[in-house]
C-alpha positions as MATLAB code, in Angstrom:
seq = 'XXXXXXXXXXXXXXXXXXXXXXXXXXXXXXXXXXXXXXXXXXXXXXXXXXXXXXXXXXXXXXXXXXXXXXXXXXXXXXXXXXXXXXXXXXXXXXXXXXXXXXXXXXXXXXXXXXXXXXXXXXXXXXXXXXXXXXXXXXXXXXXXXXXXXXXXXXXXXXXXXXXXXXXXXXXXXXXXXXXXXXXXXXXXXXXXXXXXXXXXXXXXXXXXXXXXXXXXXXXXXXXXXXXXXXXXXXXXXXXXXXXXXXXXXXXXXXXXXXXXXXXXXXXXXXXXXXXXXXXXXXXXXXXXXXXXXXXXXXXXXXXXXXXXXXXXXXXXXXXXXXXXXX';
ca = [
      67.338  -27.596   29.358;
      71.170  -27.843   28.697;
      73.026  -24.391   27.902;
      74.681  -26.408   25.269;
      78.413  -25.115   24.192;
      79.805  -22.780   27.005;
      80.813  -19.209   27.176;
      84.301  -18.285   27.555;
      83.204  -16.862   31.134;
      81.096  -19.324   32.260;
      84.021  -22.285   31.942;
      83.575  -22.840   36.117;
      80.643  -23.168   35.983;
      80.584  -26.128   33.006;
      83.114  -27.987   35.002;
      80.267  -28.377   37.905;
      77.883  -29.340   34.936;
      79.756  -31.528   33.907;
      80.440  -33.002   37.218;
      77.192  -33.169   37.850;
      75.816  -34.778   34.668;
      78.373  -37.671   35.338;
      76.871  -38.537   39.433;
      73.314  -38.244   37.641;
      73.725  -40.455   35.709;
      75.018  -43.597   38.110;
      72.554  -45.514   38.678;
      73.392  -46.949   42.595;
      74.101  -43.637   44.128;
      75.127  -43.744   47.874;
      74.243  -41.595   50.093;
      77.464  -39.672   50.094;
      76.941  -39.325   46.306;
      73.358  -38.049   46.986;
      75.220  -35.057   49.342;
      78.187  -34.057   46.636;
      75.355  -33.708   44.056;
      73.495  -31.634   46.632;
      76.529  -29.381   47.716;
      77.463  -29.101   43.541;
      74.211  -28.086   42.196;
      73.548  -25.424   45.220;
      77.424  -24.192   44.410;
      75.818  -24.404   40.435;
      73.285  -22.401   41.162;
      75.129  -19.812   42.984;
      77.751  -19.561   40.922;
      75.286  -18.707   38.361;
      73.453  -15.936   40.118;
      76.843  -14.219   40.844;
      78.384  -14.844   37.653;
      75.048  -13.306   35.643;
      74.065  -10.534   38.082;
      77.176   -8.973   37.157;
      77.863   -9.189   33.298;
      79.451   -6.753   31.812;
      78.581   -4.947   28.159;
      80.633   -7.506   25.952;
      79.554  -10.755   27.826;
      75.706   -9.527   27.829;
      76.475   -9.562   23.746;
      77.640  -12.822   23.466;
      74.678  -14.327   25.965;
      72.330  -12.456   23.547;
      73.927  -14.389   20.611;
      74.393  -17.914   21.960;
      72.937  -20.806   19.696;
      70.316  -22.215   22.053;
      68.770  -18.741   22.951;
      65.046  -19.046   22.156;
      63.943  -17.714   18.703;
      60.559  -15.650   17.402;
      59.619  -19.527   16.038;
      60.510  -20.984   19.996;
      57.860  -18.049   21.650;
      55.303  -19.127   19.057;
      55.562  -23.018   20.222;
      55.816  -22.105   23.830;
      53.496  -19.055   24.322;
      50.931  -18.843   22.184;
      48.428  -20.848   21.446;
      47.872  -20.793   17.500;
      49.848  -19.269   15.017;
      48.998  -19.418   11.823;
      52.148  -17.913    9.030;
      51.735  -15.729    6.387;
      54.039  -15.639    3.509;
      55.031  -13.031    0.733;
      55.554   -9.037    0.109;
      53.075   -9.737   -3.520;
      55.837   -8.008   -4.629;
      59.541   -9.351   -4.986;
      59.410  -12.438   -2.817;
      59.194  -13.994    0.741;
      62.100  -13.121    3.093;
      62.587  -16.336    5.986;
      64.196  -13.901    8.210;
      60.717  -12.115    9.002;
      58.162  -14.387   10.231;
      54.386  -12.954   10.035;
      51.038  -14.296   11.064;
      48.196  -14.232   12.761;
      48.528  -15.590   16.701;
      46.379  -16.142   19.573;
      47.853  -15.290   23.307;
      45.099  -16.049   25.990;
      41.732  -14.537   25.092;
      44.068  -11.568   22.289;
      43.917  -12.564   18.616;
      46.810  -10.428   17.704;
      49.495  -10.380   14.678;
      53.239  -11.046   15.033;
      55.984  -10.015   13.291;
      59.555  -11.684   14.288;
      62.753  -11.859   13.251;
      63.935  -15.774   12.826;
      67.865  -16.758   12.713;
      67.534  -20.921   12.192;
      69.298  -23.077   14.494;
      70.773  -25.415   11.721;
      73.685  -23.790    9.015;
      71.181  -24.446    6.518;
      68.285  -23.267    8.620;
      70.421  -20.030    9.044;
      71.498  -19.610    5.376;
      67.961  -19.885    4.805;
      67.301  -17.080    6.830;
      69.763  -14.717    6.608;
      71.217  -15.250    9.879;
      68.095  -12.703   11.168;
      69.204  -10.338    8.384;
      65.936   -9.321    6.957;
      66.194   -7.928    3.261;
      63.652   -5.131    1.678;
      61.216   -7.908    1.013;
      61.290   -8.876    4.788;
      60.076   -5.205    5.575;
      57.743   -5.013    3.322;
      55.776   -8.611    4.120;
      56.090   -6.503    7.459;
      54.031   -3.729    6.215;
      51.642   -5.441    4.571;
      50.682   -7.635    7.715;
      50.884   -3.994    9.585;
      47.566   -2.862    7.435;
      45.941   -6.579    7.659;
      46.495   -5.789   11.547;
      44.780   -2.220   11.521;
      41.747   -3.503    8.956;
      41.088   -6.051   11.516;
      41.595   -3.849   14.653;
      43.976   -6.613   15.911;
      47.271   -5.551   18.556;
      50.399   -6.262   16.838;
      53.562   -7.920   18.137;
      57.047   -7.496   17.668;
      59.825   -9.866   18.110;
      63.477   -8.052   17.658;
      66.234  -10.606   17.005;
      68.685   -9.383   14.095;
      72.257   -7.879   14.378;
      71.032   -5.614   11.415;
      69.005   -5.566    8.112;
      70.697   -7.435    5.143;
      73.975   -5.339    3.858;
      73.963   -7.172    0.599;
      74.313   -5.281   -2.640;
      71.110   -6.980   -4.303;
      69.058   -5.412   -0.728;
      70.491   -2.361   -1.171;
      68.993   -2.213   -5.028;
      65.591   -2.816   -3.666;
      65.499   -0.233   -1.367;
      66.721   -1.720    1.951;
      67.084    2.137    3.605;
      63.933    3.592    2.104;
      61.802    0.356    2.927;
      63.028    0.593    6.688;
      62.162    4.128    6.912;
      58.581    3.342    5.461;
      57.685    0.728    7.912;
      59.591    3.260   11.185;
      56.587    6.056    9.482;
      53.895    2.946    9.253;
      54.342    1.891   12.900;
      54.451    5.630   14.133;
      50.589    5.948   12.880;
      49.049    2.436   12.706;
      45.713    2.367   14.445;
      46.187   -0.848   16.804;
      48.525   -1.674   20.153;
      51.680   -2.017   18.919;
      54.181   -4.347   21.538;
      57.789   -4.740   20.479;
      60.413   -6.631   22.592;
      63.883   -7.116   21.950;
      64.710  -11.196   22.771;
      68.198  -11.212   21.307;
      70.052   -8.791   19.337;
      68.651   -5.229   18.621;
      71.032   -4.584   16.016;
      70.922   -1.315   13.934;
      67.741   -0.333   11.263;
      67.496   -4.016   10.665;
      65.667   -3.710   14.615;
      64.360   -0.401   14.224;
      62.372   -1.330   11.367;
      59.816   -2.966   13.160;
      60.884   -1.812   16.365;
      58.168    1.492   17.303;
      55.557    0.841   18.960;
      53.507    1.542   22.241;
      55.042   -0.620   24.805;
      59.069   -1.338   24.016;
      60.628   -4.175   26.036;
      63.558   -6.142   26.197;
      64.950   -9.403   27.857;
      67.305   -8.846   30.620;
      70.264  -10.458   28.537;
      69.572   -8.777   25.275;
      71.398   -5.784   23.587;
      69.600   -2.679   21.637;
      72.323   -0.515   19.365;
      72.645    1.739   16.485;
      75.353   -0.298   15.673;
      76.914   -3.966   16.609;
      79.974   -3.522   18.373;
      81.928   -5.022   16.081;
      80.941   -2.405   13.231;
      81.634    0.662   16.014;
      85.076   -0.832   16.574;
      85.970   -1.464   12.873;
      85.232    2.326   12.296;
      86.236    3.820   15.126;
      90.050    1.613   15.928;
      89.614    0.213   12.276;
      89.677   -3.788   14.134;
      87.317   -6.167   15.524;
      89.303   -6.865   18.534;
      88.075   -3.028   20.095;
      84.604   -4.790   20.085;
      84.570   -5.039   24.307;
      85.868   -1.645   24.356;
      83.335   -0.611   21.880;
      80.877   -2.487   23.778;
      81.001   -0.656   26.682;
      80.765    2.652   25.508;
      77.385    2.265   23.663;
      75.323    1.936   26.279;
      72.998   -0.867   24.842;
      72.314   -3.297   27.472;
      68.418   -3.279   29.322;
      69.766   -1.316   32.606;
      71.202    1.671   30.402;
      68.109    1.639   28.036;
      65.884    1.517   30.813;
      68.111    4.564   33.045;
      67.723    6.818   28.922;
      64.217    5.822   28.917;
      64.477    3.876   25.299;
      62.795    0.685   26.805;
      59.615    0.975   29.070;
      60.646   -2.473   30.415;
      63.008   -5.019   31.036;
      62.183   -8.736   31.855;
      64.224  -10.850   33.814;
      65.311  -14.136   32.362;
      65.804  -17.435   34.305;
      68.886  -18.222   35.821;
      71.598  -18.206   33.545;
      70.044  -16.721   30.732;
      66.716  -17.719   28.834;
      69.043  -20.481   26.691;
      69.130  -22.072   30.063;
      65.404  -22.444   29.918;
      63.019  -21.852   27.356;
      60.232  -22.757   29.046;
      60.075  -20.417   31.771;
      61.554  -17.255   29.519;
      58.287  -17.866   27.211;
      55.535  -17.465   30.324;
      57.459  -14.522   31.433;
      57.283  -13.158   28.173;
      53.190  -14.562   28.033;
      52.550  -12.505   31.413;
      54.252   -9.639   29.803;
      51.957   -9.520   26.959;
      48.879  -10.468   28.525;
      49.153   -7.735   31.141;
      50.397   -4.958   28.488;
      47.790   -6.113   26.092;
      45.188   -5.521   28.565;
      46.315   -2.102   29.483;
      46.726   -1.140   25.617;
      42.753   -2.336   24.976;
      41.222    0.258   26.873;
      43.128    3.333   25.149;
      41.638    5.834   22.710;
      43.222    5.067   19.434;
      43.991    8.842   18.862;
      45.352    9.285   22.257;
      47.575    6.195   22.200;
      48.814    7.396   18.674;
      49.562   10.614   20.537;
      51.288    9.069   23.371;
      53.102    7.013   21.062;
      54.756   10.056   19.051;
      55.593   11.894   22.167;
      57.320    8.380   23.711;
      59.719    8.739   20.835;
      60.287   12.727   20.825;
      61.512   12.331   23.915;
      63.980    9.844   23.688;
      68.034   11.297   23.666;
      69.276   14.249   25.463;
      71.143   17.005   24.046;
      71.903   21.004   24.611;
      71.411   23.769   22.097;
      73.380   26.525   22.585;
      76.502   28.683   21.987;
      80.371   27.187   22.914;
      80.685   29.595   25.761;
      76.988   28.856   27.248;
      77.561   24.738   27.118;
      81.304   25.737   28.824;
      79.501   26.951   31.916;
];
């Protein structure tokens, strides 16, 4: 699959695409043609493992946002084998940017949740750009109980750089509606998976983002905050958004080394937009194998385990000036 419009650091490597996309396409190639495709897609494919094993906090943001990255709707196609959508909150309206249904991954009948951005402007507008309003959350919850009453494992897709900031959301409760579904997660009686494919942005991610197993794609980003919002409040400008970037600690290595993910899946060469097809059977695997471990739990003892994964996320110390100065 193409990568489609380049990122500022991968312009090298889109001159060798490009290069190569023009030899493929002769139709008489030589033999000496045969040997400079050769020689340019091994030098593509290096370039590419050197140029992504080493992204730093900013660039990992910007792979997690590119336009051809694979959407909730894109895992559905690709991964599962029916999915059939439900609609509505039966009580304000039906939110685009939360998709909910019930699914079917290998021998699991399971329910997912996902965030959805659209790949069109209109498909976007539509949705929010992955903003999810109050209504969103609360389709959310009500699939959440459908889940439980049918004993089925629920699954989380996290793609949004934050809930909906709109004044109309914030009438209907955006705040108190994310908190309800954090508490509705933290007890539901069924496997709960959530995995971060994109952007983990803020309470917009958080609201469907507890569960038993937390994962994340290698390229993705999970933060309180976008960077762009840290660096407009803390240097009052966008442009700090690097610096910012870097000092959150969001990407999978740093979550992983806190202990805020469980685990982190690597993506193809060059980033899942590179390949869809191959991101969404890693991702299958995933599920399958954490599905099957999650089936054999207690439901009381993986709601324990569950509470005590969260308590003991963060670090801090308690204490007086003088003790924490030693």
């Amino acid at each position: 699959m193409s990568a489609g419009p380049g990122l500022e650091f991968e312009n090298e490597i889109a001159d060798l695409e490009s290069r190569i996309s023009v030899l493929e396409r002769q139709t008489d190639r030589s033999n000496e043609v045969e040997n400079e495709l050769r020689e340019l897609r091994l030098l593509r494919v290096n370039q590419l493992r050197d140029v992504y094993s080493s992204l730093d906090a900013w660039q990992t943001v910007q792979v997690a946002r590119h336009k051809n990255r694979p959407y909730t709707k894109d895992y559905l196609n690709l991964a599962f084998d029916e999915f059939v959508e439900l609609h509505g909150d039966k009580h304000f309206g039906d939110d685009r940017a939360m998709i909910s249904g019930f699914a079917k991954l290998d021998r699991f009948k399971v329910m997912v949740l996902g965030h959805q951005k659209g790949r069109t402007f209109k498909e976007r507008a539509a949705c929010h750009f992955g903003c999810a309003h109050p209504e969103g959350y609360r389709k959310a919850m009500s699939k959440m109980r459908l889940a439980e009453k049918y004993r089925l494992p629920l699954i989380c897709f996290i793609d949004t750089p934050g809930a909906y900031p709109g004044v109309g959301a914030e009438e209907r409760g955006q705040a108190q509606v994310i908190a309800e579904s954090m508490f509705k997660m933290s007890r539901l009686r069924t496997p709960i998976i959530c995995v971060v494919i994109g952007e983990g942005g803020s309470g917009g991610a958080l609201g469907i983002g507890v569960g038993d197993r937390i994962a994340m794609l290698k390229h993705s980003y999970y933060s309180v905050i976008s960077p762009e919002g840290c660096a407009g409040i803390l240097w009052k400008s966008h442009e700090h958004a690097p610096k910012a970037a870097a000092a959150l600690k969001f990407t999978s290595d740093s979550l992983k080394n806190l202990g805020v993910v469980d685990d982190v899946l690597e993506e193809p060469l060059g980033g899942a937009h590179r390949d869809h097809h191959q991101m969404a059977t890693r991702l299958k695997t995933y599920l399958s194998r954490a599905l099957t471990e999650l089936e054999s739990q207690d439901v009381d003892e993986m709601l324990d385990a569950r509470y005590e994964k969260f308590r003991r996320m963060g670090v801090f110390l308690d204490g007086g000036v003088e003790e924490l100065a030693t």
